[in-house]
MOPAC internal coordinates of N, CA, C and O (Angstrom, degrees):
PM7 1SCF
backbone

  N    0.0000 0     0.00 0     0.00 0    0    0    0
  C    1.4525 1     0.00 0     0.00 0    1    0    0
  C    1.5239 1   110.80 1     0.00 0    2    1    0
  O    1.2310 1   114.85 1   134.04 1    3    2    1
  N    1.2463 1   127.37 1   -45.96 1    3    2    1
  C    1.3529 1   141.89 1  -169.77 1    5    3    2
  C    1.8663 1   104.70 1   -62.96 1    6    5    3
  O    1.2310 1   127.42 1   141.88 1    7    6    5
  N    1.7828 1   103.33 1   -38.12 1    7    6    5
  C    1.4347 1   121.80 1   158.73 1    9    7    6
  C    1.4466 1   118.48 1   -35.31 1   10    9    7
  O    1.2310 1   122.70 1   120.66 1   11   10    9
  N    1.4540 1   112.44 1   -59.34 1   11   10    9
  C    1.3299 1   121.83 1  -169.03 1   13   11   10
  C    1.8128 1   118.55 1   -85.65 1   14   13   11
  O    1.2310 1   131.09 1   171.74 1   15   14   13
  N    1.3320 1    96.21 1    -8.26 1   15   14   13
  C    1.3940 1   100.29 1  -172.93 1   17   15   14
  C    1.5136 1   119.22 1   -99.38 1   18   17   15
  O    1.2310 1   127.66 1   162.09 1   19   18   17
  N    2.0434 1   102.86 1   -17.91 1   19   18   17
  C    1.3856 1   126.56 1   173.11 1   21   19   18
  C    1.6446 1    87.51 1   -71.70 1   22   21   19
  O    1.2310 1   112.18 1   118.89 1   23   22   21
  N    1.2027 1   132.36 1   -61.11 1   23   22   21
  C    1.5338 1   141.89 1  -158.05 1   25   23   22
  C    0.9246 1   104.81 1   -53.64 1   26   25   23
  O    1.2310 1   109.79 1   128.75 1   27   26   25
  N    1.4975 1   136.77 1   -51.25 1   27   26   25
  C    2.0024 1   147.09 1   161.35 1   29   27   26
  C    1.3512 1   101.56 1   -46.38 1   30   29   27
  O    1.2310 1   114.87 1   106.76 1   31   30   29
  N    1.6473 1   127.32 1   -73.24 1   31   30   29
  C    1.4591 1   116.59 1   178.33 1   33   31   30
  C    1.5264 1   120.86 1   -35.74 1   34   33   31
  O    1.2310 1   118.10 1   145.07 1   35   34   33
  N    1.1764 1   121.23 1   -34.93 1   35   34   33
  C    1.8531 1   114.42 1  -170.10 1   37   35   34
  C    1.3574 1    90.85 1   -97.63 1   38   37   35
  O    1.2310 1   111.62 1   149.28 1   39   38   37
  N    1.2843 1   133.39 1   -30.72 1   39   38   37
  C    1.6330 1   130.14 1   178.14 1   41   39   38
  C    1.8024 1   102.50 1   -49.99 1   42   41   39
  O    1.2310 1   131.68 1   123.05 1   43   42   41
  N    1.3476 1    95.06 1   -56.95 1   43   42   41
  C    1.8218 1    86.81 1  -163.51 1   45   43   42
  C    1.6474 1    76.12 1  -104.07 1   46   45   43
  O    1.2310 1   103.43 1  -119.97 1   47   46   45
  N    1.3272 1   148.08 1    60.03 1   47   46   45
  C    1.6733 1   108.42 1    84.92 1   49   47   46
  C    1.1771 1   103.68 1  -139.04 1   50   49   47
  O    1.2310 1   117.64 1   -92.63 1   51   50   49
  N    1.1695 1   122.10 1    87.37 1   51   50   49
  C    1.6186 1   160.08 1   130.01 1   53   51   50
  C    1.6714 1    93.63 1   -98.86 1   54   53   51
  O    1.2310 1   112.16 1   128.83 1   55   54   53
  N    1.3920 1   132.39 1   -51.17 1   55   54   53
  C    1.3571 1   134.03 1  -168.89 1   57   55   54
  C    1.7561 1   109.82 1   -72.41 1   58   57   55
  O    1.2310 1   125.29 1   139.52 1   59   58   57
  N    1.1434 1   107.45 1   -40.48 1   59   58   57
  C    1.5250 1   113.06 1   174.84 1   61   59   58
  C    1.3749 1   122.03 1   -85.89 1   62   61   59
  O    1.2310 1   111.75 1   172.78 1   63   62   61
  N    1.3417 1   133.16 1    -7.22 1   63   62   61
  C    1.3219 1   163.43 1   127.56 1   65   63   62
  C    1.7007 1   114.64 1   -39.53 1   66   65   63
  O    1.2310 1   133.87 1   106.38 1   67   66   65
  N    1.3483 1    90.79 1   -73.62 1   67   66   65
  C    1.9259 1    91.07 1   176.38 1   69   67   66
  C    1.6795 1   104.77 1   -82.32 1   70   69   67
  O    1.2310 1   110.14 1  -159.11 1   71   70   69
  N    1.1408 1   136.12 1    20.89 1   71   70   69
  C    1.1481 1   147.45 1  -174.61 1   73   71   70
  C    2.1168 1   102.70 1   -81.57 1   74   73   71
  O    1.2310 1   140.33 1   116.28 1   75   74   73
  N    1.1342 1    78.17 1   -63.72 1   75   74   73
  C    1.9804 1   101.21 1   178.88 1   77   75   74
  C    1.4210 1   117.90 1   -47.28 1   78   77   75
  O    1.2310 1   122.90 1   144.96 1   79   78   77
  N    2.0798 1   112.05 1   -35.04 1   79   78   77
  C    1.5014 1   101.71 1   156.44 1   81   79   78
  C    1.7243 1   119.04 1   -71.32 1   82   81   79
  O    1.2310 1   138.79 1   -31.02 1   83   82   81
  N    1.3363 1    81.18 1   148.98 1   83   82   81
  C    1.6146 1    98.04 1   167.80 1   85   83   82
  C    1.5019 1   115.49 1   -52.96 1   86   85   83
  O    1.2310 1   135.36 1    96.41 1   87   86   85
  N    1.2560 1    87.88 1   -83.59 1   87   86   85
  C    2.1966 1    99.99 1   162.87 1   89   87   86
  C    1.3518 1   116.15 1   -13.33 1   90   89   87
  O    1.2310 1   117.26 1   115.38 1   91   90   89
  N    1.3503 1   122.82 1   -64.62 1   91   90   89
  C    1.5340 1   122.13 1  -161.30 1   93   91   90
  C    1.7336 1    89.72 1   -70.30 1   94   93   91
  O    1.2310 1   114.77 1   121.10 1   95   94   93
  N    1.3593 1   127.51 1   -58.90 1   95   94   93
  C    1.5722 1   127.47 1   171.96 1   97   95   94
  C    1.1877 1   127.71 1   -34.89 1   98   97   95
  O    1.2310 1   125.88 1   145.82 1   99   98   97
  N    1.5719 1   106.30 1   -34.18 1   99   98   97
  C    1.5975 1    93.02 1   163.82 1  101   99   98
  C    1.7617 1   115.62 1   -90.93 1  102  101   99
  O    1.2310 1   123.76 1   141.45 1  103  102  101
  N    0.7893 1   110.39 1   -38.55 1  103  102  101
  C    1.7598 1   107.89 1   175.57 1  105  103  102
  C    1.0610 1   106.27 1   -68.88 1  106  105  103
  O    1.2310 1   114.23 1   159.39 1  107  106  105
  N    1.7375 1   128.54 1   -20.61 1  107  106  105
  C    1.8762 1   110.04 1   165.88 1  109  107  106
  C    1.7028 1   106.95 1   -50.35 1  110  109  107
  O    1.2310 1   139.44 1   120.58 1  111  110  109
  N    1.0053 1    79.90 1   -59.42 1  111  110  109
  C    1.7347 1    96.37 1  -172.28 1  113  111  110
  C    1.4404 1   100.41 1   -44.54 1  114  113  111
  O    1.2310 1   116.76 1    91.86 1  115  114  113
  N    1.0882 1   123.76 1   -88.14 1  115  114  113
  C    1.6365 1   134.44 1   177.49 1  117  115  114
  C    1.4349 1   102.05 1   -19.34 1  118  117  115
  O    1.2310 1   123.67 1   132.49 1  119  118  117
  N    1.3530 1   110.56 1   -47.51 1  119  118  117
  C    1.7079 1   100.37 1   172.85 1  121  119  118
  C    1.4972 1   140.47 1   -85.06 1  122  121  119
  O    1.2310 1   126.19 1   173.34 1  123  122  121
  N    1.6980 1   105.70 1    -6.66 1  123  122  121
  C    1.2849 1   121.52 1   164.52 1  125  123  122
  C    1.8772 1    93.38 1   -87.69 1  126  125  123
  O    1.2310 1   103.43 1   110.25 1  127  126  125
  N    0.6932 1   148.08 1   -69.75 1  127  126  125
  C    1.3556 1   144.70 1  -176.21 1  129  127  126
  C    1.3629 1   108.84 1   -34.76 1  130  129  127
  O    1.2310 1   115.79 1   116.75 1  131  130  129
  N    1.3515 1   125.59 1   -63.25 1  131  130  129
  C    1.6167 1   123.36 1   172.49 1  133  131  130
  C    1.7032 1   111.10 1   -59.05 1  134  133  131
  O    1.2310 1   116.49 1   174.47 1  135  134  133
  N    1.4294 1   124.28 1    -5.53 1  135  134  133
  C    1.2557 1   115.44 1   168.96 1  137  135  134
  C    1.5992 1   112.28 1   -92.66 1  138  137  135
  O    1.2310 1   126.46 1   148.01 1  139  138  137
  N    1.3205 1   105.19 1   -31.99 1  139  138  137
  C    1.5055 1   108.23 1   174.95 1  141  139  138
  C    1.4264 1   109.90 1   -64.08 1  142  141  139
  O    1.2310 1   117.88 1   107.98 1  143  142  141
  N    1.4687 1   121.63 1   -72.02 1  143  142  141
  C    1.1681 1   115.30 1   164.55 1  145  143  142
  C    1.1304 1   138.94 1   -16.98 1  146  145  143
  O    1.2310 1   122.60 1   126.63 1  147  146  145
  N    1.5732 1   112.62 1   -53.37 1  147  146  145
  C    1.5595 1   120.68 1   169.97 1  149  147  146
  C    1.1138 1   126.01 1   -29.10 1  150  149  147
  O    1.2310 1   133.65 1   110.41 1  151  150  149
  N    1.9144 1    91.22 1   -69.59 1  151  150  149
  C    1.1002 1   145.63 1  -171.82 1  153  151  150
  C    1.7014 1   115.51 1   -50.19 1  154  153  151
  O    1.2310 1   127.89 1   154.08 1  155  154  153
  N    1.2275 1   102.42 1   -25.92 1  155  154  153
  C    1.5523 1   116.31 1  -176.66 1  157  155  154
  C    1.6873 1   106.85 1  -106.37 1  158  157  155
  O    1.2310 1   117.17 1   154.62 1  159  158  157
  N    1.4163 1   123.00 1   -25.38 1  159  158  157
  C    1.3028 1   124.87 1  -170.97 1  161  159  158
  C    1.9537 1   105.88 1   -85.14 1  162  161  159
  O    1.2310 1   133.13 1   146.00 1  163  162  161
  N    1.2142 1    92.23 1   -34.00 1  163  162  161
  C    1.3009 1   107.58 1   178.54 1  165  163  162
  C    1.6396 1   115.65 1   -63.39 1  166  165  163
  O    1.2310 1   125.35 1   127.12 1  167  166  165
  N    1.3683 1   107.32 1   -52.88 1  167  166  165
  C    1.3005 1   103.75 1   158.33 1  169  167  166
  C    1.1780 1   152.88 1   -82.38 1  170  169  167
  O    1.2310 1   122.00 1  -176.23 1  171  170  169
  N    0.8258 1   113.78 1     3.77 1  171  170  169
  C    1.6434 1   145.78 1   157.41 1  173  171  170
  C    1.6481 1   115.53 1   -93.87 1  174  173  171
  O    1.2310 1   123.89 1   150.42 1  175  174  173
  N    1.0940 1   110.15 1   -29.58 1  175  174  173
  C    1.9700 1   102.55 1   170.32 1  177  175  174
  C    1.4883 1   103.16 1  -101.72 1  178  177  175
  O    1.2310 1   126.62 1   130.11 1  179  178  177
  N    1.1777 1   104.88 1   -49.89 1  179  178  177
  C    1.6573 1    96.03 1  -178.23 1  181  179  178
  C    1.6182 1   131.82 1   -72.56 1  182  181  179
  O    1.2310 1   133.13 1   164.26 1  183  182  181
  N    1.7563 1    92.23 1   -15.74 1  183  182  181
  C    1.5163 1   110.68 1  -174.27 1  185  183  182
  C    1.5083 1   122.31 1    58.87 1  186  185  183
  O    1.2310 1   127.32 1  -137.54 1  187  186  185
  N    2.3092 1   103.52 1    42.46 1  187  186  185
  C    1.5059 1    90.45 1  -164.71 1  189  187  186
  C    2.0562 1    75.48 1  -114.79 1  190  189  187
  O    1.2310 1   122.76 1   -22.61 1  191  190  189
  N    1.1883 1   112.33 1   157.39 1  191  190  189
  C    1.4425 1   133.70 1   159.52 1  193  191  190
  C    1.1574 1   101.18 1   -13.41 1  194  193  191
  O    1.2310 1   116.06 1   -49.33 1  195  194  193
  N    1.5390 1   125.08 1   130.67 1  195  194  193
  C    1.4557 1   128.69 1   145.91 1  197  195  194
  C    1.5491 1   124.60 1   -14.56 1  198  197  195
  O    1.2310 1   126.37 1   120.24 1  199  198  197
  N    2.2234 1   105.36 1   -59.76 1  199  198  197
  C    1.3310 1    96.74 1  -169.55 1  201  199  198
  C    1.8462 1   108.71 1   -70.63 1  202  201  199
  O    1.2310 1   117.42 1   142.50 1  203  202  201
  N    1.2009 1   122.52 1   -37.50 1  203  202  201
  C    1.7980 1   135.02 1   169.29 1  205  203  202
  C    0.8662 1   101.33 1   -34.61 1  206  205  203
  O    1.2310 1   107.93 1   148.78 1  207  206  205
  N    1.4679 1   140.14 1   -31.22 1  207  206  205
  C    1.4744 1   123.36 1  -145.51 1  209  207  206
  C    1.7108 1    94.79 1  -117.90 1  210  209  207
  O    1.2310 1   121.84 1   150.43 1  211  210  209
  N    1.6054 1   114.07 1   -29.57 1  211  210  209
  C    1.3473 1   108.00 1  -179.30 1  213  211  210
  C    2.1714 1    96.18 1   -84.15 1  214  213  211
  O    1.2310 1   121.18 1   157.52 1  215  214  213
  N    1.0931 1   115.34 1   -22.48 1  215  214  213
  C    1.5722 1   113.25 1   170.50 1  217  215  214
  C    1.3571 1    92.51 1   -63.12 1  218  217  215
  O    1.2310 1   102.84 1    98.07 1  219  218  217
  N    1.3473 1   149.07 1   -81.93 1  219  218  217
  C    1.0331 1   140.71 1  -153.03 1  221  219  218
  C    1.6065 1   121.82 1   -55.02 1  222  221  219
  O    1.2310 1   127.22 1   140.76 1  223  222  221
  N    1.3367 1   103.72 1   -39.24 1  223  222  221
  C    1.8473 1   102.64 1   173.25 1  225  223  222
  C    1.6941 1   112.97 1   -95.18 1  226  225  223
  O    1.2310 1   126.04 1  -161.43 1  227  226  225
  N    1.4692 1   105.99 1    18.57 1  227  226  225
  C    1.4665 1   110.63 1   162.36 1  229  227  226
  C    1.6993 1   116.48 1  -101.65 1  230  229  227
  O    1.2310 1   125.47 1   156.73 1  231  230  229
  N    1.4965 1   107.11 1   -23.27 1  231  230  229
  C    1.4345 1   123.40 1  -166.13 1  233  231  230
  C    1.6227 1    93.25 1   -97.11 1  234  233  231
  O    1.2310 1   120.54 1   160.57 1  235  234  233
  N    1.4374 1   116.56 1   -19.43 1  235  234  233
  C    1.7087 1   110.91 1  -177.40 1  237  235  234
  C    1.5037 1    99.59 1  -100.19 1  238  237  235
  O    1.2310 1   111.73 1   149.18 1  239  238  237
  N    1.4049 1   133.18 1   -30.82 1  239  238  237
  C    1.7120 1   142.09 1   167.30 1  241  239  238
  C    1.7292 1    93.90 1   -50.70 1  242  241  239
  O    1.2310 1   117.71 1   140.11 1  243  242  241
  N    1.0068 1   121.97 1   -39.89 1  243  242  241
  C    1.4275 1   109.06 1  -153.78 1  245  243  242
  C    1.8948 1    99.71 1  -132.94 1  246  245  243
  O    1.2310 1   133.25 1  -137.44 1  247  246  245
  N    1.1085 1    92.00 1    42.56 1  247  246  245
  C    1.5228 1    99.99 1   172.92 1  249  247  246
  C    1.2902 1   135.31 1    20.24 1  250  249  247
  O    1.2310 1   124.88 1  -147.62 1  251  250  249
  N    1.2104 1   108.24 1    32.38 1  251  250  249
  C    1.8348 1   139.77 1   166.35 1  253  251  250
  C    1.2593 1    95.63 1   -42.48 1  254  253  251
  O    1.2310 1   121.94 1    86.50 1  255  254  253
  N    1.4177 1   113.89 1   -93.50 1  255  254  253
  C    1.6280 1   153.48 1  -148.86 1  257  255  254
  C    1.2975 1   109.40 1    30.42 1  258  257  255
  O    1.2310 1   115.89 1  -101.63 1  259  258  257
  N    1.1330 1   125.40 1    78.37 1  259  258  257
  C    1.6032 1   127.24 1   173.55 1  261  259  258
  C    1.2606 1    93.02 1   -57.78 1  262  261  259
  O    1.2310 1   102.29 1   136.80 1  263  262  261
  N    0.9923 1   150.01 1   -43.20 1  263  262  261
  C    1.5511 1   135.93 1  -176.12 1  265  263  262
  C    1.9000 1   109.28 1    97.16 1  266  265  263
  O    1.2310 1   127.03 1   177.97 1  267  266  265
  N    1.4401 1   104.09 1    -2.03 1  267  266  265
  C    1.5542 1    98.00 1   161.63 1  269  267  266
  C    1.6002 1   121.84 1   -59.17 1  270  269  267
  O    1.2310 1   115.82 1   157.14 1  271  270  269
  N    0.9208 1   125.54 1   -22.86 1  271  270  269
  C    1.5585 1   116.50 1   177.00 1  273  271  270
  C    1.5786 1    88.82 1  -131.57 1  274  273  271
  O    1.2310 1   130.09 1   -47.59 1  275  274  273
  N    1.1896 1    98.15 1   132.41 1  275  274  273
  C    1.6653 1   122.61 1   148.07 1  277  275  274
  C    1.4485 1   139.54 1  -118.61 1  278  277  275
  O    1.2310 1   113.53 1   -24.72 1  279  278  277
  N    1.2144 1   129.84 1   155.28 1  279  278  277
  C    1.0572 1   119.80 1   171.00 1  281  279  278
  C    1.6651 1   126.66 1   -93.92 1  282  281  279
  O    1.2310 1   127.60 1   -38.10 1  283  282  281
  N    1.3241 1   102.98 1   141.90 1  283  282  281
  C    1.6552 1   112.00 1  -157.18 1  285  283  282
  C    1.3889 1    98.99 1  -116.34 1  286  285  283
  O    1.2310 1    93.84 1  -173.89 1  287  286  285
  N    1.1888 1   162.77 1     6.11 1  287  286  285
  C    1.5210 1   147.26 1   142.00 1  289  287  286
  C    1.4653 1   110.25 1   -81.18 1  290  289  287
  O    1.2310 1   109.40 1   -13.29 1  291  290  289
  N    1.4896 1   137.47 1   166.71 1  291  290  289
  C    0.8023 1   159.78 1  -112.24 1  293  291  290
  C    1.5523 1    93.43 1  -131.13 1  294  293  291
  O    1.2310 1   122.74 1   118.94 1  295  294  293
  N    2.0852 1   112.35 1   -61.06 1  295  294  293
  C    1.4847 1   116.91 1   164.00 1  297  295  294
  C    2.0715 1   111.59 1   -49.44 1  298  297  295
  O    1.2310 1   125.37 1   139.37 1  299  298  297
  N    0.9736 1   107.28 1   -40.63 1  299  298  297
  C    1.5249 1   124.02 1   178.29 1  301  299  298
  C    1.1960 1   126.60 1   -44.66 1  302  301  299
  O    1.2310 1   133.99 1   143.79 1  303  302  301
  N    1.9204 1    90.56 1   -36.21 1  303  302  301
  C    1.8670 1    97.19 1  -176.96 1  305  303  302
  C    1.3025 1   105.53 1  -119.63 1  306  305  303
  O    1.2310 1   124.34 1   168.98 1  307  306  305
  N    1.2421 1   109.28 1   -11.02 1  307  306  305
  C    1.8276 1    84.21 1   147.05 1  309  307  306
  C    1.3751 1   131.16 1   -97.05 1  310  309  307
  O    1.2310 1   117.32 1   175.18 1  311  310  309
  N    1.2187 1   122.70 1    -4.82 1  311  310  309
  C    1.7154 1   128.43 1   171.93 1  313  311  310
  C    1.4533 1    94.60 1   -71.27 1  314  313  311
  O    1.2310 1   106.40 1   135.81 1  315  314  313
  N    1.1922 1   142.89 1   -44.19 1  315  314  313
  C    1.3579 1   169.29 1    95.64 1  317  315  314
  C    2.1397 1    98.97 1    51.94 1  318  317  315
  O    1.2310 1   135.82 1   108.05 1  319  318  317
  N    1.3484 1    86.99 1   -71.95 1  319  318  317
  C    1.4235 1   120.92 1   169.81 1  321  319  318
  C    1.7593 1   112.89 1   -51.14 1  322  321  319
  O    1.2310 1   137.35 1    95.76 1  323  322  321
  N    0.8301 1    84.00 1   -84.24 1  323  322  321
  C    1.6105 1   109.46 1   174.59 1  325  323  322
  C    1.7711 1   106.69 1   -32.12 1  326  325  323
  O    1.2310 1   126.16 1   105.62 1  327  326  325
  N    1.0119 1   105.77 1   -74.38 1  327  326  325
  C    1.7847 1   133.40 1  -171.57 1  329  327  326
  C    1.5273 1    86.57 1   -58.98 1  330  329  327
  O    1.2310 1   107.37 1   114.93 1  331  330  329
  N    1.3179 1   141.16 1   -65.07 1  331  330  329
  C    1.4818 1   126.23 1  -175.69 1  333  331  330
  C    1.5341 1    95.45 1   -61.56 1  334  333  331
  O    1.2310 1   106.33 1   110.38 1  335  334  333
  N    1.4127 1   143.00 1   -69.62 1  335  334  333
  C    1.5233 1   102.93 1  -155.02 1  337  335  334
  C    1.9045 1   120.56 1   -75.90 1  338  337  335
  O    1.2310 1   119.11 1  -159.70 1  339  338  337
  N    1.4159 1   119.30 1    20.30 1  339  338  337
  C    1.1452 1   125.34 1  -172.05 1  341  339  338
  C    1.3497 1    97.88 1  -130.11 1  342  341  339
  O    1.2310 1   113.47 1   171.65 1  343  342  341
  N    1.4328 1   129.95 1    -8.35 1  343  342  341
  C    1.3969 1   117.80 1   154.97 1  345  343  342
  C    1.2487 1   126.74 1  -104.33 1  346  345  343
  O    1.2310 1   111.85 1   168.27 1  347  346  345
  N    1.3052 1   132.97 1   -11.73 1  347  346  345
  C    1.5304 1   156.34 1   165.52 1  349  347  346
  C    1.4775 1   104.79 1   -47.02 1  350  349  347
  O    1.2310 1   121.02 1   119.22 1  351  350  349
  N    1.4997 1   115.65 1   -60.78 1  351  350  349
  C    1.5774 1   130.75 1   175.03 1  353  351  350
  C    1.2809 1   118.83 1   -57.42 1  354  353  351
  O    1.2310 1   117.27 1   144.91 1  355  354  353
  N    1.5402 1   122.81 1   -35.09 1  355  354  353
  C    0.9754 1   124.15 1  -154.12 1  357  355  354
  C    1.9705 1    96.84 1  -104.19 1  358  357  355
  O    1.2310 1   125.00 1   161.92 1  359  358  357
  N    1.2402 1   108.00 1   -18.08 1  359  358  357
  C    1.5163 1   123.49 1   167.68 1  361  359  358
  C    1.4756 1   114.56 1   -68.28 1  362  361  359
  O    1.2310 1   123.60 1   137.03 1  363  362  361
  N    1.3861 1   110.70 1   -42.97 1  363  362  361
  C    1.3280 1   127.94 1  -178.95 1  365  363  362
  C    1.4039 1   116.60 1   -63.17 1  366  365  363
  O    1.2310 1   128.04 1   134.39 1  367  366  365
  N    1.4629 1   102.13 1   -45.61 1  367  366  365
  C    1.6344 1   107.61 1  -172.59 1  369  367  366
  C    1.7706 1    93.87 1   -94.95 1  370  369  367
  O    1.2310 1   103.49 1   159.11 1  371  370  369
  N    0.6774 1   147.98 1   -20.89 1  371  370  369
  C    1.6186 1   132.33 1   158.70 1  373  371  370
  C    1.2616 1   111.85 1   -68.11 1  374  373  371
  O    1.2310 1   100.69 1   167.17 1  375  374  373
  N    1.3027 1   152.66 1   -12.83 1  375  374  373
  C    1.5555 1   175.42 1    -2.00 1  377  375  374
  C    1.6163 1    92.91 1    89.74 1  378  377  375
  O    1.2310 1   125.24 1    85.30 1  379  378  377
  N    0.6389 1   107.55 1   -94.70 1  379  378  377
  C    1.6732 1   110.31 1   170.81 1  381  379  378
  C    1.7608 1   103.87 1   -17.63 1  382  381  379
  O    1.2310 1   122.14 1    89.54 1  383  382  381
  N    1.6054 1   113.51 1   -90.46 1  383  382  381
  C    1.1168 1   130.44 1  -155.20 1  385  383  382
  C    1.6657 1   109.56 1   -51.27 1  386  385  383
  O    1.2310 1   126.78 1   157.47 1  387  386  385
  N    1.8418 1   104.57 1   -22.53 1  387  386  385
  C    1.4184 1   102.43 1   176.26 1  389  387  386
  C    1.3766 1   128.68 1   -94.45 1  390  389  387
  O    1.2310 1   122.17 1   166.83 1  391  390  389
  N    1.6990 1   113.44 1   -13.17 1  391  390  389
  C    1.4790 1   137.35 1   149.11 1  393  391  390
  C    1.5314 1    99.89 1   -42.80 1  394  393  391
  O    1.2310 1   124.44 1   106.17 1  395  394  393
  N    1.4107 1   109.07 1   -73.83 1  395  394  393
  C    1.0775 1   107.59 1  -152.85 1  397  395  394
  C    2.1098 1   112.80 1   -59.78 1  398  397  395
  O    1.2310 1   121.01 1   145.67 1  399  398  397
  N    1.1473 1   115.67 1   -34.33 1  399  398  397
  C    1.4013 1   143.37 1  -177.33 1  401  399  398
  C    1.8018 1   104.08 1   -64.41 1  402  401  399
  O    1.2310 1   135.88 1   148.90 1  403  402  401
  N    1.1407 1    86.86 1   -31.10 1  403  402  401
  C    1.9114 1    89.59 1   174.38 1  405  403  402
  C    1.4736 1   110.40 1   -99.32 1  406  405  403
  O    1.2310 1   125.46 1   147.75 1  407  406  405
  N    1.3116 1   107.11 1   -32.25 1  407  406  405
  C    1.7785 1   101.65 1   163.81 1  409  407  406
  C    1.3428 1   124.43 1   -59.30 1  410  409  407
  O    1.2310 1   120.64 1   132.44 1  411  410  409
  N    1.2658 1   116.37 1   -47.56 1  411  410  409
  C    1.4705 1   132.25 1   178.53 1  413  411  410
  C    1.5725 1   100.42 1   -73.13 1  414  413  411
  O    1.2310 1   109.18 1   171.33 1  415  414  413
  N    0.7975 1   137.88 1    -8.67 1  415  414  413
  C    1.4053 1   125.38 1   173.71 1  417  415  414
  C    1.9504 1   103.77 1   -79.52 1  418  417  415
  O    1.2310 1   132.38 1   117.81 1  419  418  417
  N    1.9287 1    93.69 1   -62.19 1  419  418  417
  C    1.5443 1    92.10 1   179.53 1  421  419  418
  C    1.6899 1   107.48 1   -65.46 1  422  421  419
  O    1.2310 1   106.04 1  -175.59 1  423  422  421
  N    0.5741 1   143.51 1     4.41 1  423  422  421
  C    1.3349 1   136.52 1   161.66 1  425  423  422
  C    1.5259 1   132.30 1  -103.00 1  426  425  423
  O    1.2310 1   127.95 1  -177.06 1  427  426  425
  N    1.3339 1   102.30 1     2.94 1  427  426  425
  C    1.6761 1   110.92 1   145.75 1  429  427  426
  C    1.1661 1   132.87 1   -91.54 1  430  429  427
  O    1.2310 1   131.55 1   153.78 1  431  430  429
  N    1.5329 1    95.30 1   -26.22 1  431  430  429
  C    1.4941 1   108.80 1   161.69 1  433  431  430
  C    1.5056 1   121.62 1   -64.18 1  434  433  431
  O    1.2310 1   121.46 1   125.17 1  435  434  433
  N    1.4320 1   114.82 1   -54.83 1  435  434  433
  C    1.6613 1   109.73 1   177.34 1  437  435  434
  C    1.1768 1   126.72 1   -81.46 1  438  437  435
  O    1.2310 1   128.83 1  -173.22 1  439  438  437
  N    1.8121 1   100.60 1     6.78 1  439  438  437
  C    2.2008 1   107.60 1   156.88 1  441  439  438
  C    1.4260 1   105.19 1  -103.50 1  442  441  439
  O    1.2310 1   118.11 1  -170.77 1  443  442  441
  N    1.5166 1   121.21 1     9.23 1  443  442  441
  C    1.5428 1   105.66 1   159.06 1  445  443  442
  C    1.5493 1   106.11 1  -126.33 1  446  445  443
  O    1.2310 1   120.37 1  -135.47 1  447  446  445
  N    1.1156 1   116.90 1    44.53 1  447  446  445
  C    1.5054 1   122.54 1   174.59 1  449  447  446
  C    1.4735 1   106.83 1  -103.32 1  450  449  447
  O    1.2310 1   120.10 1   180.00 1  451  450  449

């Protein structure tokens, strides 16, 4: 437990760290927006629950896809399409920016040790 709670502390500040670039601020955003969006198209075409629909464009953002929910219209699977190669990138480079934000942290530390 103590494992998982050290892992949250450097997470959010790796997050408050990569917070200060510009870059990571706009693709946060870009990536809460493409979850809302999703998140709203999904439930409204597919007619599955708010929380299903933000599981599903979190598990397709981050290339999970257990494949428990799919989409079954035709508009569905190609927005479907679309939304994975424009949320994949945008996962990656926020993924990126927080790698990088936790490296640079330990590595100011072991040039002032």
């Amino acid at each position: 437990m103590s494992g998982l709670v050290l892992a949250l502390v450097r997470l959010f500040g790796a997050v408050r760290r990569a917070y200060e670039d510009s870059e990571f601020r706009v693709l946060l955003l870009l990536m809460i927006t493409l979850l809302i969006s999703g998140t709203f198209f999904y439930a409204h075409h597919e007619e599955w629950s708010y929380i299903d629909a933000l599981y599903f464009c979190v598990m397709t953002m981050s290339t999970i896809g257990y494949g428990d929910l799919t989409p079954t219209s035709s508009l569905s699977k190609v927005f479907t399409i679309v939304y994975a190669m424009v949320t994949i990138g945008v996962f990656v480079g926020v993924a990126s920016k927080l790698a990088s934000a936790m490296l640079t942290k330990k590595h100011k530390h072991s040039v002032n040790s």
